[in-house]
C-alpha positions as a Python dict, from the first residue, in 0.01 Angstrom:
ca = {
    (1, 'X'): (0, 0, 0),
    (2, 'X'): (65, 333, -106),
    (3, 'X'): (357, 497, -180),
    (4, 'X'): (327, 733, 114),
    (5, 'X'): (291, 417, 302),
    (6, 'X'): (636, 283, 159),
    (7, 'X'): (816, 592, 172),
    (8, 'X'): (793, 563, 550),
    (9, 'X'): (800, 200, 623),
    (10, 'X'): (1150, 114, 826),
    (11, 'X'): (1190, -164, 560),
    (12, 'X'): (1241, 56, 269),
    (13, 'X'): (1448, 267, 509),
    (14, 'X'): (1655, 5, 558),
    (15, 'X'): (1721, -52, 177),
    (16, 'X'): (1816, 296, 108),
    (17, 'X'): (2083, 262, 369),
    (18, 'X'): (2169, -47, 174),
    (19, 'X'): (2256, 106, -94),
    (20, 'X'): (2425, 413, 72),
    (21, 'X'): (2607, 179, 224),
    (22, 'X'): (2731, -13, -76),
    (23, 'X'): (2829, 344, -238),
    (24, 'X'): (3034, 424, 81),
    (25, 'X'): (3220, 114, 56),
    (26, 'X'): (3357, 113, -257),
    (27, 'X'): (3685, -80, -312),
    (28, 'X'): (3997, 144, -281),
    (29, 'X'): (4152, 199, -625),
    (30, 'X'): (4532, 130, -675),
    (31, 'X'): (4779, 411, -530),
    (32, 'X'): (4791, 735, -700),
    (33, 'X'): (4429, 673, -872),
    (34, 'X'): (4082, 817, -711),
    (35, 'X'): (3747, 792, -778),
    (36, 'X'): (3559, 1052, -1049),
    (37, 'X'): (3338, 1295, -841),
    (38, 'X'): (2998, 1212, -885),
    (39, 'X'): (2620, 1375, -826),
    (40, 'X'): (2627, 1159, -512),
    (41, 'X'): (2942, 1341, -371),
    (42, 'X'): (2737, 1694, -390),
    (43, 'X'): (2500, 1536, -229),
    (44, 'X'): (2697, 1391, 74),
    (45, 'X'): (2853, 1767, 80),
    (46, 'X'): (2492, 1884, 102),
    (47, 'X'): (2410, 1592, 384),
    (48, 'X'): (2110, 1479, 190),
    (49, 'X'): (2280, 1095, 132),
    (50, 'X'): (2075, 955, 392),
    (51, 'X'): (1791, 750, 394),
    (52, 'X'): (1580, 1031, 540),
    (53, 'X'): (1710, 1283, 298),
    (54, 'X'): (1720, 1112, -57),
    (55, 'X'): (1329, 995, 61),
    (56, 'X'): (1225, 1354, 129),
    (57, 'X'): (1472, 1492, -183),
    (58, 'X'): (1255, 1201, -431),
    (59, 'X'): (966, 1380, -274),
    (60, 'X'): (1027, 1730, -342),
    (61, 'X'): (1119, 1602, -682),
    (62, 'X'): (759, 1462, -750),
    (63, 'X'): (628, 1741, -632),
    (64, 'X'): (855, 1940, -915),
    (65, 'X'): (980, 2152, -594),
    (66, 'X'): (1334, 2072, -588),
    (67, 'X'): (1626, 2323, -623),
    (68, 'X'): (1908, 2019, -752),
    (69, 'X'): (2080, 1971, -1059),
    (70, 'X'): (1974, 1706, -1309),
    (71, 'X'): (2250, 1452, -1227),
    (72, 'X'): (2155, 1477, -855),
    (73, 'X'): (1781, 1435, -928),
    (74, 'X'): (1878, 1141, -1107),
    (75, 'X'): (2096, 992, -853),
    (76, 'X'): (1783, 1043, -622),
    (77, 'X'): (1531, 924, -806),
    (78, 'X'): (1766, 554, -875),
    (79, 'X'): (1852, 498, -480),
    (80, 'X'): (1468, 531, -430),
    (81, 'X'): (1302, 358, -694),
    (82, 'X'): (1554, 74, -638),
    (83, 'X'): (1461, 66, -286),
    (84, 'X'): (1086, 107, -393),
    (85, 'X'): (1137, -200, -581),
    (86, 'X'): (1305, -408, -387),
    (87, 'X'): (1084, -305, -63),
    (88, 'X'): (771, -446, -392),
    (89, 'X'): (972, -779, -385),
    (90, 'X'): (959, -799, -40),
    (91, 'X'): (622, -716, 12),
    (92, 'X'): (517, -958, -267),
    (93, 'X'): (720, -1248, -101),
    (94, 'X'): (571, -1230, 227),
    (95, 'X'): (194, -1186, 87),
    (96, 'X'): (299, -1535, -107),
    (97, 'X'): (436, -1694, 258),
    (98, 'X'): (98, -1546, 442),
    (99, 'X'): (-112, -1695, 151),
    (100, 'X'): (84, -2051, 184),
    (101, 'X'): (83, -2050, 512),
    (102, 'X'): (-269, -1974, 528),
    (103, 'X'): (-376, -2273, 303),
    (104, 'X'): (-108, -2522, 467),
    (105, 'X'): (-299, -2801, 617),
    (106, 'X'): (-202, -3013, 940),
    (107, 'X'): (-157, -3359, 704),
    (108, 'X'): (-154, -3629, 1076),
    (109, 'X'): (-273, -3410, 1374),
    (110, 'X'): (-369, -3706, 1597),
    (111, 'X'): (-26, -3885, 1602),
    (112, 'X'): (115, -3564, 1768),
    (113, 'X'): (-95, -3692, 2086),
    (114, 'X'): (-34, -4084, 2067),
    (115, 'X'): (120, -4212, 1771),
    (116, 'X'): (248, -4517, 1885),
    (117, 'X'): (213, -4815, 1651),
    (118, 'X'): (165, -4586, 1360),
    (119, 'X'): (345, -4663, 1015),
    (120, 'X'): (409, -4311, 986),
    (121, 'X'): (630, -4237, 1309),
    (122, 'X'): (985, -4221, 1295),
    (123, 'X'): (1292, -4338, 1559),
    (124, 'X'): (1187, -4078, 1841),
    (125, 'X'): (833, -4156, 1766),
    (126, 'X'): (724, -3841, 1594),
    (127, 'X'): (476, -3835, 1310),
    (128, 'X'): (688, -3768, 949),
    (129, 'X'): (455, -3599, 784),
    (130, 'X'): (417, -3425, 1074),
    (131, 'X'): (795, -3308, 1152),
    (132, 'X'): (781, -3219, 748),
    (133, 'X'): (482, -2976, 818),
    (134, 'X'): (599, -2769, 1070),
    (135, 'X'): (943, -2728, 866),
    (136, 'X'): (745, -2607, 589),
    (137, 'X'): (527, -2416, 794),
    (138, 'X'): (807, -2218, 992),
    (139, 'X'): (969, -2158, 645),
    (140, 'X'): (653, -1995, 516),
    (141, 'X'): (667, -1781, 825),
    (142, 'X'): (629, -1394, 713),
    (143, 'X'): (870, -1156, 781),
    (144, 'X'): (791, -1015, 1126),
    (145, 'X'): (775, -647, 1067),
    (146, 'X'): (536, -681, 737),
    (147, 'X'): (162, -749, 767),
    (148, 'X'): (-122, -805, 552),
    (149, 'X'): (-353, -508, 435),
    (150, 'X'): (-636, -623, 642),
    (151, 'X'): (-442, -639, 931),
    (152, 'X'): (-335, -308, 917),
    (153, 'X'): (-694, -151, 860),
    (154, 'X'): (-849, -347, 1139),
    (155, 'X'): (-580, -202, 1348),
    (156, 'X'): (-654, 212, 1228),
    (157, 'X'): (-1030, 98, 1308),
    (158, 'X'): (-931, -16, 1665),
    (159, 'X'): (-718, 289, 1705),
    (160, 'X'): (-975, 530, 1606),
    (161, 'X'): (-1207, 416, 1823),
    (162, 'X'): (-1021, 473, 2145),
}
């Protein structure tokens, strides 16, 4: 995946809002303290703290075509390679579930039809190993909104196509 591809996908949106959000909800300080100003506050002033904004901010900053200060490109370029690396984790995780799930085998397929008799049934008469296998298997489940690579370039083949 490239990081065009991840600098759009509503996953890694959602962790720069994370993160915004964990700024914005700082714990009050005692009475008659406040917080230090920050690069982040100029950049809520400037309505670029949102996940839209800081992505197309770290852009113009790769691009060397941004007008903000040092501090504030820093700021940037944390929230988004956090969220870059985080949205990695994620991405790795669920390749590792798709792979496990892929090579997960069925261990007693016949006793889901008639099992009766079988050493390997329990009290309501369904198979262990079984029960144990579709546990794992709906553990390994992917999350829903990532897909594999190949999925994803059979589907811009189909589309272009059309």
């Amino acid at each position: 995946m490239t990081t065009n591809e991840i600098l759009h996908h509503k996953k890694y949106l959602d962790y720069v809002q994370y993160e915004i959000d964990e700024y914005n909800n700082r714990p009050p300080l005692e009475p008659g303290r406040r917080w230090k100003r920050t690069p982040v506050d100029s950049l809520k002033e400037k309505g670029i703290f949102t996940p839209v904004g800081l992505t197309a901010a770290f852009c113009d900053i790769a691009k060397h075509e941004s007008d903000l200060t040092s501090a504030q490109r820093k700021a940037v370029t944390a929230y988004c390679l956090q969220a870059i690396q985080t949205f990695k984790m994620w991405q790795k995780k669920n390749e590792a579930k798709a792979e496990a799930l892929k090579n997960l085998k069925s261990p007693c397929e016949d006793c889901t039809k008639t099992g009766i008799g079988r050493d390997c049934l329990d009290d309501l008469g369904h198979c262990r190993d079984y029960v144990e296998y579709l546990s794992k298997k709906e553990a390994l489940k992917p999350d829903p909104e990532w897909q594999p690579e190949t999925q994803k370039q059979e589907g811009k083949e189909e589309s272009s196509h059309e």
